[in-house]
N, C-alpha and C positions, 0 to 999 in steps of 0.2 A: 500237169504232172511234173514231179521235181525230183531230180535225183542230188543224192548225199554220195559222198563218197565213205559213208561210213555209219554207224549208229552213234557217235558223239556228233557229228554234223548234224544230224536229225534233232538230233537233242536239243543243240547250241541255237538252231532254229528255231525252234517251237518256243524254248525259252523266252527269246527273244520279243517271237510274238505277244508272248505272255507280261511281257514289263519285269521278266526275272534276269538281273545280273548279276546277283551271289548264288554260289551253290555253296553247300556243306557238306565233306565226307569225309570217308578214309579209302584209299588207294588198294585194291585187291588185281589179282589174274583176274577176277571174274568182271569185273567194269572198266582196266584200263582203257577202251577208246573212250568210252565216255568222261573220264576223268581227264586224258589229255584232250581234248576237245577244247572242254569246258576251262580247262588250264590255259589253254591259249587264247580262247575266244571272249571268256568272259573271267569273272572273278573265282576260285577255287580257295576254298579256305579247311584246310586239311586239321581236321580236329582230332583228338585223340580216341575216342570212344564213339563207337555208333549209333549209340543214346542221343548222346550229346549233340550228333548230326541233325538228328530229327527233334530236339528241343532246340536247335539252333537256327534250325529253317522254321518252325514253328514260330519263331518269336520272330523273328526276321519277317516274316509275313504280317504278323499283329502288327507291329509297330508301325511299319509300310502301310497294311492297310491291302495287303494283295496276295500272292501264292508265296512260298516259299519251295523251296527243292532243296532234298538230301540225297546222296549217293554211296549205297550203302555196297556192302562185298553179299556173297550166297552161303546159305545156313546159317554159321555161328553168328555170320555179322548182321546176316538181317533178325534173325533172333536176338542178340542183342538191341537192335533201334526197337524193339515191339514194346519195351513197357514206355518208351515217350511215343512212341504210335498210338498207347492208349489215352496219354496226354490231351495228344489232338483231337483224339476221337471224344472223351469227356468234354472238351473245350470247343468243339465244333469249328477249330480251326484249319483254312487251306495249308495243306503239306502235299505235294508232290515228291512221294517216295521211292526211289528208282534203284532196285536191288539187282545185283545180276546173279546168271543163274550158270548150270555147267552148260555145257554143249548139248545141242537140243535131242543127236543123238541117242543121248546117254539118258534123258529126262526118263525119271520113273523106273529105271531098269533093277535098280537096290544094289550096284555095285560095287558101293564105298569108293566112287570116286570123288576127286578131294574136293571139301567143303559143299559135298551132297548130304539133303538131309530129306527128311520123308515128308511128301504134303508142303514144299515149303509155303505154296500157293495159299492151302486152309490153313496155314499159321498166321499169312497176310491176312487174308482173307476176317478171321475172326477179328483182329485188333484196326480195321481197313474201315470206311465208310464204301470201297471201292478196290477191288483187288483185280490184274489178270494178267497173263501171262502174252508176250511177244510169241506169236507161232511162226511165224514169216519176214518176210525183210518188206512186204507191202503191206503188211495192217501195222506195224510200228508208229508211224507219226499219229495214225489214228487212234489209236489207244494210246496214244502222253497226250493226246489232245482229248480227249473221252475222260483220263484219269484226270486232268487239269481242274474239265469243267465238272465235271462232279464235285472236285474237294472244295470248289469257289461255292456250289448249290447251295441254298440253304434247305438242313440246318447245319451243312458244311461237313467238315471232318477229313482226315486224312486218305489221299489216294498212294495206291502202290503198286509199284510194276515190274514185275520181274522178267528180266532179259537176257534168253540162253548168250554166250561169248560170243558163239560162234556165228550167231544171227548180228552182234555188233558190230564184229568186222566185217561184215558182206556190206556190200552196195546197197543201199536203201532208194526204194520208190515212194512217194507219196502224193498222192494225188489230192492232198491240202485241203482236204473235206470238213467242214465243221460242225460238231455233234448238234444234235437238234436240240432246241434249246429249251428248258422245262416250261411246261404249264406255272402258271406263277394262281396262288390260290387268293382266291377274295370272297369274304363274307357275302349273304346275301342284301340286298339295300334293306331289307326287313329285319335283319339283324345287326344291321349300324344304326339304321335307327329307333329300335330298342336299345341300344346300347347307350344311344345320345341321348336320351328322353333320361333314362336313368344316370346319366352324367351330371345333366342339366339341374335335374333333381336335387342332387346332393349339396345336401349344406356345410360335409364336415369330408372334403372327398382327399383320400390320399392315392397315390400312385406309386408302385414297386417296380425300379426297371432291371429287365436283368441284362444280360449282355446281346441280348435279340436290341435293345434298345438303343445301343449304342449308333446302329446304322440308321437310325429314324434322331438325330441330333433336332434335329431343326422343328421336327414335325413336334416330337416331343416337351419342347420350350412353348413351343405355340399353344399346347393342349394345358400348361403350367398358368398360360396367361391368360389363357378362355375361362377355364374351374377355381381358380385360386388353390388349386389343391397342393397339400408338397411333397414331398418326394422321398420315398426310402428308395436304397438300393440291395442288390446283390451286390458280391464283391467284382462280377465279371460288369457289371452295370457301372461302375464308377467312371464321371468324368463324361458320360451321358449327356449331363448336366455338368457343365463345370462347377466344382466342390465349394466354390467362394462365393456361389449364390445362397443367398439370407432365405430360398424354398427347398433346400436341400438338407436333408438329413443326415442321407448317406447309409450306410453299410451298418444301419445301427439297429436293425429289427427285433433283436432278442434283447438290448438291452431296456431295464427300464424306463425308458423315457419315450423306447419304439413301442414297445409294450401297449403303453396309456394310449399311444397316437393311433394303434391299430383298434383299439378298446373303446376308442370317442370316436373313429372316423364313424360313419354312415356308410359310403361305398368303397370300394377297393380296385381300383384298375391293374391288372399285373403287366408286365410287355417284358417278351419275351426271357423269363425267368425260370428256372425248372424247381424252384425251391428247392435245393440242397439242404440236406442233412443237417451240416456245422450254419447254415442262415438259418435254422428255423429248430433248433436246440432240441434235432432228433425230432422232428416235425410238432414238438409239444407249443408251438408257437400256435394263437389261435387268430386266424382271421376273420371279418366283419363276414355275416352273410352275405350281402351285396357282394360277390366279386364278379369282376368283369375280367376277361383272361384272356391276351393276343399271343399268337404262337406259329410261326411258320412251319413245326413241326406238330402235325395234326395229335399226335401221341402225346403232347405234351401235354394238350389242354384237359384240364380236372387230372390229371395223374396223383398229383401230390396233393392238392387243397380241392375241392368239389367247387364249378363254377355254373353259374346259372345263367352266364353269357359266353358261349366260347366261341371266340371271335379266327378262325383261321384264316392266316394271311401275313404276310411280310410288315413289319411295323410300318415302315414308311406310312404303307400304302392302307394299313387300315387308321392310323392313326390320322391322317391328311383325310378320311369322306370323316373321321370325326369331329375334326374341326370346321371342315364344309357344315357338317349338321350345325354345332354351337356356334356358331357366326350367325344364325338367324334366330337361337333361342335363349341365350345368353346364360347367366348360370346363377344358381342360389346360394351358391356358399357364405356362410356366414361369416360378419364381417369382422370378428372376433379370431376367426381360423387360424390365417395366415400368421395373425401374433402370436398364437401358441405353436405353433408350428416351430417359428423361430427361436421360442425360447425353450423346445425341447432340442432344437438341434443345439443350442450354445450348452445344455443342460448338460447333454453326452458325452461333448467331448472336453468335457471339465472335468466330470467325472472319472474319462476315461486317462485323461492324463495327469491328474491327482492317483491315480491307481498303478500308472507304471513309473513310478518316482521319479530314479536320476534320470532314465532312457527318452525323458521328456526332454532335455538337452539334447538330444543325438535328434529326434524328431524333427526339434524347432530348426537346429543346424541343417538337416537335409534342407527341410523345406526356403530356409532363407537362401542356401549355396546354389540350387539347383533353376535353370529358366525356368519357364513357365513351359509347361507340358512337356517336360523333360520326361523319358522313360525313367523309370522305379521298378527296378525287375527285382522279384521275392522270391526266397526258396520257400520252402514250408519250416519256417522254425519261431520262435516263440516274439523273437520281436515283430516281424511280420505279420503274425496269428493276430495277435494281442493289440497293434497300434499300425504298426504298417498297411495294413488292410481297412482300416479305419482311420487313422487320423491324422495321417502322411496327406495332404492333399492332391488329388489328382484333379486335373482339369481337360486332360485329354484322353477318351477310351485307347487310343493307342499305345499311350506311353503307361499304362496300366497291367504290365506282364505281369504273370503268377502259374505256377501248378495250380491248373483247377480241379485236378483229379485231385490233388492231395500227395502227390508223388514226392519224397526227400530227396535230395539231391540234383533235381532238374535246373536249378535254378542260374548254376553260371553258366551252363551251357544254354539256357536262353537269353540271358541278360548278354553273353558275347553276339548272340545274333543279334536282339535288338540292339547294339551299339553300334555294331557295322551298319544298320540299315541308317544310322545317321550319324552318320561321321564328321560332323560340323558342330553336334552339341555333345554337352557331356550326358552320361548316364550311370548311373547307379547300381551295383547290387547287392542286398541283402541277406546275407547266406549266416547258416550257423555254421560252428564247427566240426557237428557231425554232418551234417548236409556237405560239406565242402570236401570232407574227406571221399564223399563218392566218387565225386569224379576230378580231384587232385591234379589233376594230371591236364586239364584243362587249363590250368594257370598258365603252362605252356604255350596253349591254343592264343591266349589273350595275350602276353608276351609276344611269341611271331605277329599277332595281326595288328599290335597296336592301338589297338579300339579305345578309342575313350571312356574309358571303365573303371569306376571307381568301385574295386570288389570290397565291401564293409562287413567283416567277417564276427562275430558276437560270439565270442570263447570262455562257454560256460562251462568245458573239461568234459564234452559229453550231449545227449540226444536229453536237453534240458527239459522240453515237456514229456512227456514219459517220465522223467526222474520225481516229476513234480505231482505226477499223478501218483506213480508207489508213494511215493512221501503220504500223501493225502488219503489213498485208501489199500494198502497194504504192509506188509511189518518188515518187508525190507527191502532192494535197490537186487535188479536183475539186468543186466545187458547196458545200463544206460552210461555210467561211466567209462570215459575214453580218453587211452594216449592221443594227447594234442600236442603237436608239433611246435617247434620254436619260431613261430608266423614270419617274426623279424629277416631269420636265417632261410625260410622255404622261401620268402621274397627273393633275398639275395641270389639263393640258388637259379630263381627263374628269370632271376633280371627286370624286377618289377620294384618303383619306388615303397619303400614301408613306411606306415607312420602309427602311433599306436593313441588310442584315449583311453587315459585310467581315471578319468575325473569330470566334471559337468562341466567346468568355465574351460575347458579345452576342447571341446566339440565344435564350436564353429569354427575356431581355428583351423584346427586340422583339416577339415571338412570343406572349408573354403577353398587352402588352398589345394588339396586333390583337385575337388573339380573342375578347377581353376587350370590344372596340367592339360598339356593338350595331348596325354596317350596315359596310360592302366595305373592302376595302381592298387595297392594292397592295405588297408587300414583297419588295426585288429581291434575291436572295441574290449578292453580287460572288464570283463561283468563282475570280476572279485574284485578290480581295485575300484570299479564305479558305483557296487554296489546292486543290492538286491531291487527289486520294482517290492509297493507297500503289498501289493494282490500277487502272488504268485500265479504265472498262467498255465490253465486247465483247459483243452479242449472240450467243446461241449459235445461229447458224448458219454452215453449211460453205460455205467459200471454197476456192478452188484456190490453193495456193502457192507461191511460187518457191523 
């Protein structure tokens, strides 16, 4: 049994146990002990916005590789974190979300006491993989330990816990219990080896990893070397495979070159991918009958594409009995594969960067300025969409941040957490203009913390895909054009170095030396004075047209 002298000791604990030493918040009545706790105990990084808290612990944990924690205020503030709550929840990412609430008293009564709101719990609750409320000062440690391991489970997602005040400042007991740990699911050996027999088979085999794939690194390369097969990804899948391998495709499945390769293969392995919408062009992408489908979450399997092997279970562990099986049966693929393989992958992104003209210079610059598995955190805006997601290389699933919802505006407030989780290299983010304006005020955030961040802003005067879809199928421009600030002078204001590219032979330069700095900085890419890309970019979804 262990006593706290408080509910932020408890906290600061359990943290601890956990391998977590950042937290992310903003400071309310309703969570000070837990803020000053954590303010003294561990690292406390006070952000402007409570979105931003929890895309900031969100990313913080990707990049690491482990939990993340945000600490949010009750009502307005925990309603504010709920649409990067659904972030996490889309992304299947660990967040430990810790909101406080009013005095346990008062809970439910409808009094309008301050920053009381109705149900805060089914607000959690819906956007939550895991929701519950602190009733006592002795189930507390057990419920941040319960919420912890939940949001680690696969197939993950955010926990959240709300915590009357008045239970924070009491004496805490905890008798240091550790939740029971899941069933972990495995195929039957009758269905691995079907699986393998039809692996062994194939003579033209390709494999699609999505971001389940990411934690099976090793097992996945081995299965590369057993079938000769190669490899598309999802965008969450990138870096699986490091991108610089001659079997990698990558993120290219809707375009015509992934197209032919899903059209010649013979079988189709997916690992842990949910086929998304914008990967499979509104799902009119067709895949080979043969597919085999791995999925730690049972619901995944056949949701989106119908499979005729659905293999549940954690990739590591089913993809490791399937290379136990191919180690004694070796494989057919033909010996022609692998060259065409490679020369759709060189086919892609030749194509694809003949396609976004000058922005091919800002591309080649990241990629020459940046180490090797340096984070590349994206907002959702058009350079991103269009080549950042594709043919930016990544070579490590960590250093591969993005809105996988699709959410605008997420994107500094995760690219600041992942740059504090490694504070020795530099890292990157890629934001548009209208994405940047959400949450402005985080420039701030990055200013105080110093993070090695190199914010890369793309100032097309407005929410440029949208503009480019009215262009495309409508008769004229509604919402998309936007006052954009003088970048130069909102650096100055925040106290962040500025540098600006209006031209291609100036990209590495600049670009260099940013990353080169050893704390933030601010660099505005002028899209008017660099110039248009030759394909203007459209997300692939289906509009009605005239």
């Amino acid at each position: 049994m262990f006593n706290h002298r408080n509910g932020g000791d408890l906290l600061v604990a359990t943290l601890r146990a956990l391998g977590v030493d950042t937290v992310f918040g903003i400071v309310s009545v309703h969570n000070l002990p837990l803020v000053e706790a954590v303010d003294r105990e561990l690292r406390f990084v006070p952000v402007r916005h409570e979105a931003s808290a929890v895309n900031a612990a969100d990313a913080y944990g990707r990049a690491r590789g482990t939990l993340g924690c945000a600490l949010t205020s009750t009502g307005t503030g925990a309603g504010n974190a709920a649409g990067a709550l659904v972030e996490a929840l889309s992304a299947g990412t660990a967040v430990l979300h810790v909101t406080g609430q009013i005095d346990s008293g008062h809970l439910g009564r409808g009094r309008g006491y301050i920053h009381e709101t109705k149900d805060q719990l089914g607000m959690l609750d819906a956007v939550s993989a895991y929701a519950a409320t602190v009733p006592d000062t002795a189930s507390a440690g057990r419920i941040l330990r319960t919420a912890a391991h939940e949001a680690l489970a696969a197939p993950g997602g955010p926990a959240s816990v709300e915590w009357p005040i008045d239970l924070q400042y009491a004496e805490q007991t905890d008798d240091g219990a550790a939740p029971p740990a899941h069933a972990r699911p495995m195929p039957t050996d009758a269905r691995i080896d079907a699986a393998a027999a039809v692996l062994a088979a194939a003579r033209r085999p390709l494999i699609w990893a999505g971001g389940g794939a990411t934690r099976a690194r090793d097992e996945l390369a081995a299965l590369l070397d057993a079938t000769g097969a190669g490899l598309l990804t999802s965008n969450s899948g990138r870096g699986a495979v490091p991108e610089d391998d001659g079997r990698v495709v990558g993120n290219f499945a809707t375009s015509a070159g992934g197209r032919e390769l899903l059209a010649e293969c013979d079988v189709l392995l997916s690992v842990g991918t949910h086929f998304r919408s914008n990967e499979t062009a509104d799902y009119s992408l067709s895949l080979p009958e043969q597919h085999l489908q791995i999925d730690a979450d049972a619901e995944a399997l056949g949701r989106a594409y119908p499979t005729g092997h659905p293999l549940h279970g954690h990739a590591a562990d089913v993809l490791g009995a399937l290379n136990a099986r191919l180690s004694t049966t070796g494989s057919a693929t033909e010996t022609e594969w692998p060259a065409r393989v490679a020369a759709v992958r060189r086919r892609v992104r030749a194509e694809l960067r003949e396609g976004i003209g000058p922005q091919a210079a800002v591309c080649d610059a990241l990629a020459a300025a940046l180490p090797r598995g340096a984070v590349v955190a994206r907002d959702v805006t058009i350079p991103s969409s269009s080549w950042g997601n594709r043919l930016l290389p990544i070579h490590d699933p960590r250093a591969n941040v993005f809105p996988r919802g699709g959410g605008i505006g997420q994107g500094l407030g995760m690219a600041i957490g992942a740059a504090l989780s490694r504070p020795e290299e530099p890292a990157v983010a890629l934001v548009g203009d209208g994405g940047l304006a959400v949450h402005l005020g985080e420039l701030l955030t990055l200013a105080q913390t110093g993070a090695r961040l190199t914010v890369l802003v793309f100032n097309d005067g407005g929410y440029g895909v949208l503009r480019n879809m009215q262009d495309r199928y409508f008769d004229r421009r509604s919402g998309v054009d936007l006052a954009t600030p003088d970048f130069r002078r909102l650096a100055e204001a925040c106290g962040l170095p500025y540098a600006r590219i209006a031209a291609e032979d100036e990209a590495a330069g600049v670009l260099a030396e940013a990353t080169a700095a050893g704390g933030p900085s601010l660099v505005e890419v002028d899209l008017a004075a660099l110039g248009p890309m030759k394909t203007p970019f459209t997300p692939p979804v289906k509009l009605p047209t005239r």
